[in-house]
N, C-alpha and C positions, 0 to 999 in steps of 0.2 A: 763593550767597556764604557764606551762614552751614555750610553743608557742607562749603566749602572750607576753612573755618578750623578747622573742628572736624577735616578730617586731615591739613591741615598740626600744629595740637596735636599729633595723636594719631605722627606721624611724629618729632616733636621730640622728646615722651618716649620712644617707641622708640628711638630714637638714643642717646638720655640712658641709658635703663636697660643698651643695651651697650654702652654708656662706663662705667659703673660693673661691669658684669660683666667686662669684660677687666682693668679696674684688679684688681676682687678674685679674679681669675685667676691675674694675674701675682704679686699677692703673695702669692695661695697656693704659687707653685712656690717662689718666694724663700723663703718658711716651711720649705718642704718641704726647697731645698736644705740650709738651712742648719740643719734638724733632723737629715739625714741625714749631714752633714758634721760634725756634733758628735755623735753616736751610732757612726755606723759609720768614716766616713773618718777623723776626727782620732787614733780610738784605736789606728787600722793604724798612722798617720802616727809616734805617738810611740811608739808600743813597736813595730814589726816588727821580728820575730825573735829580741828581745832579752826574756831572763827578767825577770819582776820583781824581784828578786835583783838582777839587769845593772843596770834601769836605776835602781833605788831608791841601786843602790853608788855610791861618791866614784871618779873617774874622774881622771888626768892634764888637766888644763887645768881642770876644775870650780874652782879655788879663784881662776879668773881673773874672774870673773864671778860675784860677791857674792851678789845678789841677782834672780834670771831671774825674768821671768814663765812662761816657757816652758823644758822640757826635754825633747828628741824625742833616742831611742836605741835606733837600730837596731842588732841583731847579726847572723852568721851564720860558721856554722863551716865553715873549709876543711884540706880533707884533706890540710895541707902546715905542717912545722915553720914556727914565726913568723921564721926565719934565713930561710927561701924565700919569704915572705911581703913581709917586709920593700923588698926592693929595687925590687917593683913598685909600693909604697908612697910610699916615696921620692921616686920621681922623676914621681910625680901633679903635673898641670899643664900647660897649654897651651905650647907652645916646648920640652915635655922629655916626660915619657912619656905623654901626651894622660892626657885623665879617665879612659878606660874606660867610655864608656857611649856613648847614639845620636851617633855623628858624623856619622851621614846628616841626623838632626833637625837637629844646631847647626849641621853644614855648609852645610846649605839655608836660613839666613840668616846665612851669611856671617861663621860665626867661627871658618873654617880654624883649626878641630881635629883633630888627627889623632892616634887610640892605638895607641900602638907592641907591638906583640905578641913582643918581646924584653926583655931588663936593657940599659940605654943605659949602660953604664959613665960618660960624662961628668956624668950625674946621679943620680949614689950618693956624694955628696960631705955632707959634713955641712951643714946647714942652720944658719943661726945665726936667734938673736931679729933680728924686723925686716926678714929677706928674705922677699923678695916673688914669690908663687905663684900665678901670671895662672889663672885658670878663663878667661874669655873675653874677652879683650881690646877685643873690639867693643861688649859691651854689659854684660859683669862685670866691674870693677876688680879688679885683683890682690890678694891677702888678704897682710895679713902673716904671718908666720911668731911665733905667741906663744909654743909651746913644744916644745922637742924633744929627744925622747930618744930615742935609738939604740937602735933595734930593740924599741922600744916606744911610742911614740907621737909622732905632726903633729899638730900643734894649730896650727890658723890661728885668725887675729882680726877683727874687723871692719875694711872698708876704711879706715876714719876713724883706726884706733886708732896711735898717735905711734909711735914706736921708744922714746921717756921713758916713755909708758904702760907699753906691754910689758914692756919692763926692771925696771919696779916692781911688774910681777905684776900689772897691771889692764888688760883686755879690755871694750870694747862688748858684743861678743858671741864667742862660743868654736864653733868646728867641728874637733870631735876626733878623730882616725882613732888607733885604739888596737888593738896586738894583745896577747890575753890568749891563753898557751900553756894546751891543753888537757893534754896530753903530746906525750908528743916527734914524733906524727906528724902532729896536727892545732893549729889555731888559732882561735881564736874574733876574727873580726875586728867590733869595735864602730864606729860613727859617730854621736858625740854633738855635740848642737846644744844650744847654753843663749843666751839673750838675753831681750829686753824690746820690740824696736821691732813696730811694726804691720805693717811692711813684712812683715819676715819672718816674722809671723805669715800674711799673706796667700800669699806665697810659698810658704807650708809644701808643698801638697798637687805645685805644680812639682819642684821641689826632691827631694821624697820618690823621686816618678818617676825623675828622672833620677840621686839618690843610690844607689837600690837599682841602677840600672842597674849603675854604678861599682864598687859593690858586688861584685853578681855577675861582672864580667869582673874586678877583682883574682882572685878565687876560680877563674875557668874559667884564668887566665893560671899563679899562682900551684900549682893543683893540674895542670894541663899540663907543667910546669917538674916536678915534683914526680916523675910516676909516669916521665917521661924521664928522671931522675937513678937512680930506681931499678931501671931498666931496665940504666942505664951500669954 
């Protein structure tokens, strides 16, 4: 009897000791991620591609958004005047020239996107303050439209933010698509993020993925269109 209880004990602690050893397992990987995602990932997230020059500068819609906790700014240069650039800029958005990025990813739950690989003429029309530019209808609400300048910058706002806000120059949070002419055959296209909520701090590393996508097919769309014109 007295044997038996001595490993029934001795089974209890063993069980105990790897209950505490998986506990401080898993919070070693949590350490791990989240020392890795503050070292290595966040600093891809906020500057890729863009000089610190880019992102340290005052950008088109920056003055919508006072005070950010956060500013993520990516860049990258494409091989086509910001006149060619623009139009596939434009008409970014679910219902009119898709995002540019995985539509097999967003398709495959169901937020019938689709990126148009021409200029839609019905959406090269000017943008005012307060229209509204669906990313994904299923599960993103439509961004407003805070600032816009022809052939130089979209600045959406957050979903919350009024048509009164906007018009007064105050945004929740600012997502900037800005084109700075290199010379007359390239462009440097920026996509600046400024805000404060937690959300979109957690969102960041999503977001980057699928922004760089966007990214890159403006550039594969816009320099396609480019070396065909020079051909014509």
């Amino acid at each position: 009897m007295e044997q038996s209880v001595t490993s029934d004990a001795v089974v209890e602690v063993s069980e105990a000791t790897m209950t505490i050893q998986l506990i401080a397992a898993f919070g070693t990987l949590i350490l791990l991620t989240v020392v890795l995602y503050v070292l290595v990932a966040r600093p891809r997230i906020n500057h890729w591609g863009a000089t610190d020059q880019e992102h340290q500068a005052t950008w088109p819609g920056d003055q919508l958004v006072a005070q950010p906790s956060f500013v993520w700014t990516n860049a990258i240069t494409i091989q086509a005047p910001a006149a060619q650039v623009w139009p596939w800029l434009v008409q970014l958005g679910q219902g009119r020239g898709g995002l540019y990025s995985y539509d097999w990813l967003e398709n495959l739950i169901g937020c019938n996107v689709h990126s148009s690989d021409r200029i839609l003429p019905p959406f090269q029309t000017l943008l005012q303050v307060g229209d509204r530019v669906i990313r994904m209808a299923r599960y993103a609400p439509c961004n407003p439209v805070a600032l816009f300048e022809p052939q130089r910058a979209l600045v959406l706002g957050h979903i919350k933010d009024t048509h009164a806000e906007l018009a007064a120059g105050h945004a929740r949070s600012s997502w900037a698509f800005i084109l700075q002419p290199v010379d007359q055959d390239s462009t440097r296209l920026l996509v600046r993020s400024r805000g404060s909520s937690l959300m979109a701090r957690l969102q960041g590393p999503v977001q980057f993925v699928m922004q760089r996508k966007t990214m890159l097919g403006i550039k594969q769309r816009a320099e396609g269109a480019a070396a065909v014109a020079l051909k014509g």
